[in-house]
C-alpha positions as CSV (number, residue, x, y, z in Angstrom):
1,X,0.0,0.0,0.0
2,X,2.6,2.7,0.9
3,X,4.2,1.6,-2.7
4,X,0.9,2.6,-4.0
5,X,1.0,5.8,-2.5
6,X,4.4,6.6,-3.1
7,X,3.8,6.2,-7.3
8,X,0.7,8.1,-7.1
9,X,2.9,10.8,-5.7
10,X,5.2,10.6,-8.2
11,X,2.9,10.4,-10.7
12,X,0.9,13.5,-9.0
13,X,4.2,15.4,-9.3
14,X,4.7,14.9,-13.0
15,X,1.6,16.0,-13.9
16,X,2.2,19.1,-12.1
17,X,5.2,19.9,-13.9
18,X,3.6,18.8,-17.4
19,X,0.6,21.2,-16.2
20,X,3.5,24.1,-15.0
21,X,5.4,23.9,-18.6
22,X,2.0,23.9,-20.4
23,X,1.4,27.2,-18.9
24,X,4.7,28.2,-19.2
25,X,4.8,27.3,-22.8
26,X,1.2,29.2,-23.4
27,X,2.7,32.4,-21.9
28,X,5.5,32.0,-24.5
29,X,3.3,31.5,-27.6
30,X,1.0,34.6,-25.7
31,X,4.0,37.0,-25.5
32,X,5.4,36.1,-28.8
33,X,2.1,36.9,-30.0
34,X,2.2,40.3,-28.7
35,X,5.0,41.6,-29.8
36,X,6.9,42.1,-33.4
37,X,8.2,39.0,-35.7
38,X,10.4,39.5,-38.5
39,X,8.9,38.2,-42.0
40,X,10.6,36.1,-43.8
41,X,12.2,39.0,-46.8
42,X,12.7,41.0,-48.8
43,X,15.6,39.8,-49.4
44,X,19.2,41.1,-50.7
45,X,18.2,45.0,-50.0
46,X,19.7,47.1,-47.3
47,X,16.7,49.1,-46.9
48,X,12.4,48.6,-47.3
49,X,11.3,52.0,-47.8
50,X,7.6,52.0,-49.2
51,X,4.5,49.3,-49.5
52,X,0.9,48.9,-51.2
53,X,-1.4,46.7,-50.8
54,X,-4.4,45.1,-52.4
55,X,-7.0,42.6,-50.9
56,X,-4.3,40.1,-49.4
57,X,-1.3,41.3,-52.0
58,X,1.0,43.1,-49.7
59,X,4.1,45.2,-52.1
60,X,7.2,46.1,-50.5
61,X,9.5,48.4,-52.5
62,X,13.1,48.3,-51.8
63,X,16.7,50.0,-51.7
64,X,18.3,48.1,-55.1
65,X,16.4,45.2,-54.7
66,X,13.5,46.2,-56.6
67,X,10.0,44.9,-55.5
68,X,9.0,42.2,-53.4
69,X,5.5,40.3,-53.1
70,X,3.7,38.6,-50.5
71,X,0.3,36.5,-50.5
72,X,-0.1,35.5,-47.3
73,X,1.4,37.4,-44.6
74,X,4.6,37.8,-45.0
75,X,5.1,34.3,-44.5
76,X,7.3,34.2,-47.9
77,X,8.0,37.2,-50.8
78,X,8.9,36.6,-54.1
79,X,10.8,39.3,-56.1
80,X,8.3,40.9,-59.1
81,X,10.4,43.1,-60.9
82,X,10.4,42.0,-64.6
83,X,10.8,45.2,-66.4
84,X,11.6,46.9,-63.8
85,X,14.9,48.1,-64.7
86,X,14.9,50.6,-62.1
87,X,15.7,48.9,-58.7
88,X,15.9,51.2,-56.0
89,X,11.8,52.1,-55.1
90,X,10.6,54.8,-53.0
91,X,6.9,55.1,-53.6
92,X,4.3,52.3,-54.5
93,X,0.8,52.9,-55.1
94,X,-2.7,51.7,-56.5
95,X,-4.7,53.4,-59.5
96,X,-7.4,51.0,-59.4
97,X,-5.8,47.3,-60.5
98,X,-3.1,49.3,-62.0
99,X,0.4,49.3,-59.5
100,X,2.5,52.1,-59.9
101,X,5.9,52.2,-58.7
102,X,8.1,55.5,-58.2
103,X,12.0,54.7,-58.5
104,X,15.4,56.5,-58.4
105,X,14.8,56.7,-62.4
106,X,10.8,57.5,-62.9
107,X,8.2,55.9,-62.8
108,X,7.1,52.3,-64.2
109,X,3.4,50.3,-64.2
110,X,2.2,47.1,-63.8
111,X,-1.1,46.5,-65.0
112,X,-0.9,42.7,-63.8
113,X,0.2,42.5,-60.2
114,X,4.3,43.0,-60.8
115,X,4.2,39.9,-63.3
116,X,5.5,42.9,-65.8
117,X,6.1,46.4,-65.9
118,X,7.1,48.7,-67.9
119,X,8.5,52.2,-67.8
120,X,6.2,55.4,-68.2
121,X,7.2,57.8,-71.0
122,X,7.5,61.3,-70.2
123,X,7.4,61.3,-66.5
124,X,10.2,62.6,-64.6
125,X,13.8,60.7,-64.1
126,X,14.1,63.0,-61.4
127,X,13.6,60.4,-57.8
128,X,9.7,59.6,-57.3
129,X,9.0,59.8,-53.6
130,X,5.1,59.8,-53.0
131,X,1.8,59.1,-54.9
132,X,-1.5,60.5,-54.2
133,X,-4.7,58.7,-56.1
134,X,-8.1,60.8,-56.0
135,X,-10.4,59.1,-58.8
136,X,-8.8,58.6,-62.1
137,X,-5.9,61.3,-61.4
138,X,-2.7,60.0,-60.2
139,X,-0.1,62.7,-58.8
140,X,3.6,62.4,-58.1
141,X,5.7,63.7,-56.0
142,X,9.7,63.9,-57.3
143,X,12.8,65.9,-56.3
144,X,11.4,68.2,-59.3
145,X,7.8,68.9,-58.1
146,X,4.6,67.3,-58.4
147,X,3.4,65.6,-61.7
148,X,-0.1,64.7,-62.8
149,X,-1.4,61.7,-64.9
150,X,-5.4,61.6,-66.1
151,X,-5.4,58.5,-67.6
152,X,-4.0,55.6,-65.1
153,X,-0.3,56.8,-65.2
154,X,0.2,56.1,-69.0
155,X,1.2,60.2,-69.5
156,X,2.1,63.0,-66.7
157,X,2.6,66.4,-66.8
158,X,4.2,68.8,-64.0
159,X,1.7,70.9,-61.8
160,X,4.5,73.2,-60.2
161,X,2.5,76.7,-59.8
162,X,3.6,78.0,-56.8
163,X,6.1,75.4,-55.2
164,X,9.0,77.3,-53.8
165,X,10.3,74.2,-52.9
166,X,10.3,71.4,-55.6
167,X,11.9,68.1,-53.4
168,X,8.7,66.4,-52.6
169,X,8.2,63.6,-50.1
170,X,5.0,63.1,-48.8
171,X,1.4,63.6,-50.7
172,X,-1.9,63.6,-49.3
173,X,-5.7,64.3,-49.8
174,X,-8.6,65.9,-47.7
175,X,-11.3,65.3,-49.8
176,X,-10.3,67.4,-53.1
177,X,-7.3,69.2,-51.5
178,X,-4.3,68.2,-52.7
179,X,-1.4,68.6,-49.3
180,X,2.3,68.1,-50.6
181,X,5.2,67.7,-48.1
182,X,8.6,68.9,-49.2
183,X,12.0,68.6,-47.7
184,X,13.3,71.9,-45.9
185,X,10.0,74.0,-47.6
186,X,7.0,72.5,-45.4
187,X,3.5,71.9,-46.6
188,X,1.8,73.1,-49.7
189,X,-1.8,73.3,-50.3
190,X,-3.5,72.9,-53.5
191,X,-7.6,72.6,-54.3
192,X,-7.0,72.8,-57.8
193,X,-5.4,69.4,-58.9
194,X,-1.7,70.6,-58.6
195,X,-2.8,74.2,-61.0
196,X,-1.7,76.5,-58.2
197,X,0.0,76.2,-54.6
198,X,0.0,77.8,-52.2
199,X,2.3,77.3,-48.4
200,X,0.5,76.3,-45.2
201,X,3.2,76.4,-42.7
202,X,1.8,78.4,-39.7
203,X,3.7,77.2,-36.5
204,X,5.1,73.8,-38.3
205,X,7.2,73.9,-36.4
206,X,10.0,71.6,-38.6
207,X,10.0,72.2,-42.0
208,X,11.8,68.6,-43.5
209,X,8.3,66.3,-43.6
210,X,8.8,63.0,-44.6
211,X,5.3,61.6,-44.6
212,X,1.6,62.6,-44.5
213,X,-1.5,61.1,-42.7
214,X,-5.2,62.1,-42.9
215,X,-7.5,61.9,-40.1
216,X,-10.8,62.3,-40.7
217,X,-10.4,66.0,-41.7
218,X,-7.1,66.5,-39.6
219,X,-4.1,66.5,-41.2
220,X,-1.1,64.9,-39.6
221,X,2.6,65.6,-40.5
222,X,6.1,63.3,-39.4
223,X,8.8,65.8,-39.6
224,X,12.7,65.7,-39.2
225,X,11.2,66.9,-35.5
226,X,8.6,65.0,-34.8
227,X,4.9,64.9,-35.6
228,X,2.7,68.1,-36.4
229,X,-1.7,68.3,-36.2
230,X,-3.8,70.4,-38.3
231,X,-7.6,70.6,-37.4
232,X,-7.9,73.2,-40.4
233,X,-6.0,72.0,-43.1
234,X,-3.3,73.7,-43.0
235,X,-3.9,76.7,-41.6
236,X,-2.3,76.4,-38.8
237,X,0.1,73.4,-36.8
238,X,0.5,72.1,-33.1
239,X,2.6,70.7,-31.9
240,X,1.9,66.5,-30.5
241,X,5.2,65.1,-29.9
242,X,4.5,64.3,-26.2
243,X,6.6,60.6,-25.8
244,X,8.3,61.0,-28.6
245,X,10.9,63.7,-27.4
246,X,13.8,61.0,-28.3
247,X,12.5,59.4,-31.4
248,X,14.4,61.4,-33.8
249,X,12.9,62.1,-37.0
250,X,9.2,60.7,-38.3
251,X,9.8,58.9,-41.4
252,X,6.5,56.6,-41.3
253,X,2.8,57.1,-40.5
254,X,-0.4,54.7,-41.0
255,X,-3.9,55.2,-39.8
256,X,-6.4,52.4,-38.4
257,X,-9.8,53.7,-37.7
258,X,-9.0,56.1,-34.8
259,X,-5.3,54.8,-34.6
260,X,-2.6,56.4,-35.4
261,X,1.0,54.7,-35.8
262,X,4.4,56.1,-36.4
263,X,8.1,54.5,-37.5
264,X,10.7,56.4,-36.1
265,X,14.6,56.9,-37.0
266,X,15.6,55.0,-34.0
267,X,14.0,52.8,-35.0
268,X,10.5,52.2,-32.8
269,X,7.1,52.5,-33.7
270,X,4.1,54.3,-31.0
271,X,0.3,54.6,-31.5
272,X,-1.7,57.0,-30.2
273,X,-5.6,57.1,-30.0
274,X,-6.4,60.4,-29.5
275,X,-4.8,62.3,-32.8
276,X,-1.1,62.7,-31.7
277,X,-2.0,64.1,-27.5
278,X,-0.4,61.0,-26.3
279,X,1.6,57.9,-27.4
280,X,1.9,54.5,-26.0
281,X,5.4,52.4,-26.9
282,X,4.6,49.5,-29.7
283,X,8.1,48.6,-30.2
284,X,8.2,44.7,-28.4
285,X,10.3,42.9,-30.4
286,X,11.6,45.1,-32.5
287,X,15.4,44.9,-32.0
288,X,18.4,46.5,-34.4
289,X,16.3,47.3,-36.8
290,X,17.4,50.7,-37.8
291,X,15.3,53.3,-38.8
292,X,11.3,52.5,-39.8
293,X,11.0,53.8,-43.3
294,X,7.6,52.5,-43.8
295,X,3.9,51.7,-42.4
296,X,1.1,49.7,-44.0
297,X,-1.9,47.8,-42.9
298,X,-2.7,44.7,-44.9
299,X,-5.5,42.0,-43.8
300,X,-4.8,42.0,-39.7
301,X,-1.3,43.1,-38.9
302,X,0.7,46.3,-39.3
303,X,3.8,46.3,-41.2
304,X,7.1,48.4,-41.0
305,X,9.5,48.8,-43.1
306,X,13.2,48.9,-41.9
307,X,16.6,50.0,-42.5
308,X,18.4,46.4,-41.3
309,X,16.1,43.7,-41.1
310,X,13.2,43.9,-44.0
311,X,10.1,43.7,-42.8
312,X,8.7,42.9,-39.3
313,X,4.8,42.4,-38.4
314,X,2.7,42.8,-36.0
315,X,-0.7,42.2,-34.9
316,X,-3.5,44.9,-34.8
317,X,-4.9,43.2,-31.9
318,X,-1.8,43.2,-29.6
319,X,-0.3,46.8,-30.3
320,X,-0.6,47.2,-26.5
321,X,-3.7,46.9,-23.7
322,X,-4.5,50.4,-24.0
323,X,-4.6,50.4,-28.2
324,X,-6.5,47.2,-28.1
325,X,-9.1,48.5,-26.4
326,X,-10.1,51.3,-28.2
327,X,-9.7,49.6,-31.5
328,X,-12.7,49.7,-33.6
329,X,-15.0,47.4,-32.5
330,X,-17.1,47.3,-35.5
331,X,-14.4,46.1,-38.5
332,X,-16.5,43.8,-40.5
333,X,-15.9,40.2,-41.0
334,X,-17.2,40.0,-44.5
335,X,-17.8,42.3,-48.0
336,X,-21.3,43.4,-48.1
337,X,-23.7,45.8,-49.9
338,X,-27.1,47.1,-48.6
339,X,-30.2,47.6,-50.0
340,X,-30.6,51.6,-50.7
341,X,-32.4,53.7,-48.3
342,X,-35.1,55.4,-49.1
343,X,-36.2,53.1,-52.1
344,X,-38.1,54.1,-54.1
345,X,-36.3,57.5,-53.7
346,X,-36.4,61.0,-54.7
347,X,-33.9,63.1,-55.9
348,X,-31.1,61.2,-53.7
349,X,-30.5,57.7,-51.6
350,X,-27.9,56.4,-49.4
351,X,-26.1,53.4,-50.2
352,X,-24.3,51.3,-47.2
353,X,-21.4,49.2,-47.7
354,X,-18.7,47.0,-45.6
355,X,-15.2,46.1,-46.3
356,X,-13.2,43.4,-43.9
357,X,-9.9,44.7,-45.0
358,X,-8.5,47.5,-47.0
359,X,-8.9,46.9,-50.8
360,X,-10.0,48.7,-54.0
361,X,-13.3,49.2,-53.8
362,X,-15.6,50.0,-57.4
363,X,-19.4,50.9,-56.9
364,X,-21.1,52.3,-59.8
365,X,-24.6,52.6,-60.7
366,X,-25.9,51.2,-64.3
367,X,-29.4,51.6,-65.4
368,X,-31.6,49.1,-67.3
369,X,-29.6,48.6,-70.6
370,X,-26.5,48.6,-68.8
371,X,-25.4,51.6,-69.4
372,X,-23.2,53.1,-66.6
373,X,-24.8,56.5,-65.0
374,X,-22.9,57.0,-62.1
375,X,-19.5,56.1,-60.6
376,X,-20.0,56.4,-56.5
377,X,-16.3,55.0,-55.1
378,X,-13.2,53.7,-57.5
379,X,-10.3,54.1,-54.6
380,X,-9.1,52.2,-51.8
381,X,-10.4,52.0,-48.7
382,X,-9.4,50.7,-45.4
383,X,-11.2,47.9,-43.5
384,X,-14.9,49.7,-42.2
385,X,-18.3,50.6,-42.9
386,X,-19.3,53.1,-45.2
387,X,-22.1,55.1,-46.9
388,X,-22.2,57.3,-49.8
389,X,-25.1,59.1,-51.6
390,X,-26.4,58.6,-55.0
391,X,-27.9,61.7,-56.5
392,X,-30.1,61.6,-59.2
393,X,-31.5,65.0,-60.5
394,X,-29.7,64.2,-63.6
395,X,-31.4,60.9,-64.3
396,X,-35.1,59.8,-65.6
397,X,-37.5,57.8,-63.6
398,X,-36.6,54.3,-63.6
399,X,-35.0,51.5,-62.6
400,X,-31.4,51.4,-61.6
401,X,-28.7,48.6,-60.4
402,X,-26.2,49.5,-57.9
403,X,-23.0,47.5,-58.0
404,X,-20.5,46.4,-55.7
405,X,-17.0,44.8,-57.0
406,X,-14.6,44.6,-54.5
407,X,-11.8,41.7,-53.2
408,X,-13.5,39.1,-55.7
409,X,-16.8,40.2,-54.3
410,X,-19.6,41.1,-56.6
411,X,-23.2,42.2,-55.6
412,X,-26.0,44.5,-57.1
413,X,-29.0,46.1,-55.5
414,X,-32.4,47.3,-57.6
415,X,-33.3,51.3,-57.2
416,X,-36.1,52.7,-58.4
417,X,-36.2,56.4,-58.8
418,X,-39.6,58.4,-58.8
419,X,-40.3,61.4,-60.0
């Protein structure tokens, strides 16, 4: 009997050690969870500086390495740079399904995912640091000014009219206003599509910006000393560097919902969730990295792009108790469109729509032949629910289709407009 008693103690003592490493070993895969991983590329470049994405096609541009694409997650990146005879890439952006890269030596276009591209003729050779996409207008910004293409990036032509300083780095839209950041001349305002500019540089307090971010209608600037809010477009700046005193220069923002994230040149990244007032650390894991050159959000995890390493990911979900939070709480889980409100309807109806993650999103309106009438929202959008209005003083009595392509997903609603 005391044998008994003495295995069953034994026995009794291995399972608590099996139990103790089980937690042990959850609190691992927990942590490791919560913090930064490296992905596995780009590969053979000193330096990922820019990225795009569409649907679940993340694009990484590189220092002389050209650009790199990954399908699911980072988890592997395959180089996609036939044509591309320009390797060094500082700007990536979509035009619809068209991908548009910005290089030391202009600008080339892909019109099928990086399987090919080719060079654009009569664009600037002059560095391409930033795009800006509003519609079917495509503007670049180069270390000679800001350039405009009408017609998917086939042919630009330089909007300069009033740039005192020509080195571009960042571009950005409020609505139709056009913001360009320049390197040593501050920000620049246009609301005419790059006809005229005009400075807005009231208490910006740095003058070097790197990167813009939209907010809503705020307008948020990373500087060579630190980040700058406008409430008014430009008017004026504050000041909301609070926490980041010893970050250096802001080379990278991104915006989630309320979020906002920067990359820093010592190489951390921070979020705030109140527009730049404060800013909580998001840097576990990140080690020797170098500076963060670039921000995207693609399917559930934030991207940076470094100096050192490539690029390192990290969960939306786990950028820190007080992030997680307040992230949005209504992200959708799947594409949808909504049946119009009012319908019937008269002169105008609202249409409702969901996205799960950022992607192109194409909602027109066709009437009974066919016959396209109305183009609602060709851009991309981030992850969210969204409305937008239809109106129709310029169209008959009828019925009317509403359609949704978006990520593979296609859907159409019936409207019926009454006079």
């Amino acid at each position: 009997m005391n044998q008994f008693f003495r295995l069953f103690n034994h026995f009794r003592t291995d399972l608590t050690r099996v139990a103790f490493l089980c937690i042990v070993s959850a609190c691992v895969v927990a942590q490791a969870s919560a913090q930064w991983t490296k992905t596995n590329g780009p590969f053979n470049s000193p330096k990922t500086g820019c990225f795009a994405s569409l649907g679940t096609n993340l694009f990484a541009g590189t220092d002389s390495g050209g650009v790199y694409l990954s399908t699911d997650e980072g988890q592997s990146w395959s180089p996609v740079n036939t044509g591309l005879t320009q390797k060094y890439v500082w700007a990536l952006a979509f035009s619809g399904t068209n991908l548009i890269a910005g290089t030391s030596g202009g600008i080339f276009l892909s019109t099928n995912n990086g399987l090919n591209w080719s060079a654009v003729t009569g664009a600037t050779s002059n560095g391409v640091s930033a795009f800006a996409v509003s519609g079917t207008n495509i503007f670049a910004g180069t270390n000679s000014g800001v350039y405009l293409s009408t017609n998917g990036g086939a042919n630009w032509k330089a909007v300069n009219t009033g740039l005192t300083n020509t080195q571009i780095r960042a571009l950005a839209f409020i609505g139709t206003t056009l913001f360009a950041g320049t390197f040593g001349g501050g920000v620049f305002q246009s609301t005419n599509n790059g006809t005229s500019w005009s400075p807005v540089n009231a208490n910006l307090g740095n003058t070097t910006v790197y990167t813009l971010a939209v907010i809503g209608t705020y307008l948020i600037a990373g500087t060579g000393g630190g980040v700058f809010l406008s409430t008014n477009q430009g008017v004026s700046w504050s000041s909301v560097s609070v926490g980041l005193e010893n970050s250096g220069a802001i080379y990278a923002l991104a915006v989630y919902g309320t979020l906002l994230y920067v990359g820093t040149w010592e190489g951390s990244v921070f979020v705030s969730t109140n527009n730049g007032t404060s800013w909580i650390p998001a840097s576990t894991g990140l080690l020797n990295v170098g500076p963060i050159h670039a921000l995207a959000i693609c399917t559930s995890y934030l991207y940076a792009g470094t100096t050192n390493l490539g690029v390192w990911r990290r969960s939306l979900s786990q950028m820190g108790s007080t992030a997680a939070n307040r992230l949005p709480g209504d992200i959708p889980s799947a594409f949808a469109l909504a049946q119009n409100y009012p319908n019937p309807f008269n002169p105008s109806t609202t249409i409702s729509y969901s996205l799960p993650i950022r992607t192109h999103i194409d909602l027109k309106v066709y009437d009974v032949t066919g016959r396209e009438v109305a183009t609602l929202v060709d851009e991309v959008k981030v992850a969210g629910a969204y409305t937008t209005t239809l109106d129709a003083l310029h169209l008959c009595s009828g019925l009317y289709f509403a359609r949704m392509l978006s990520g593979g997903y296609v859907k159409s609603v019936k409207m019926v407009l009454l006079r």
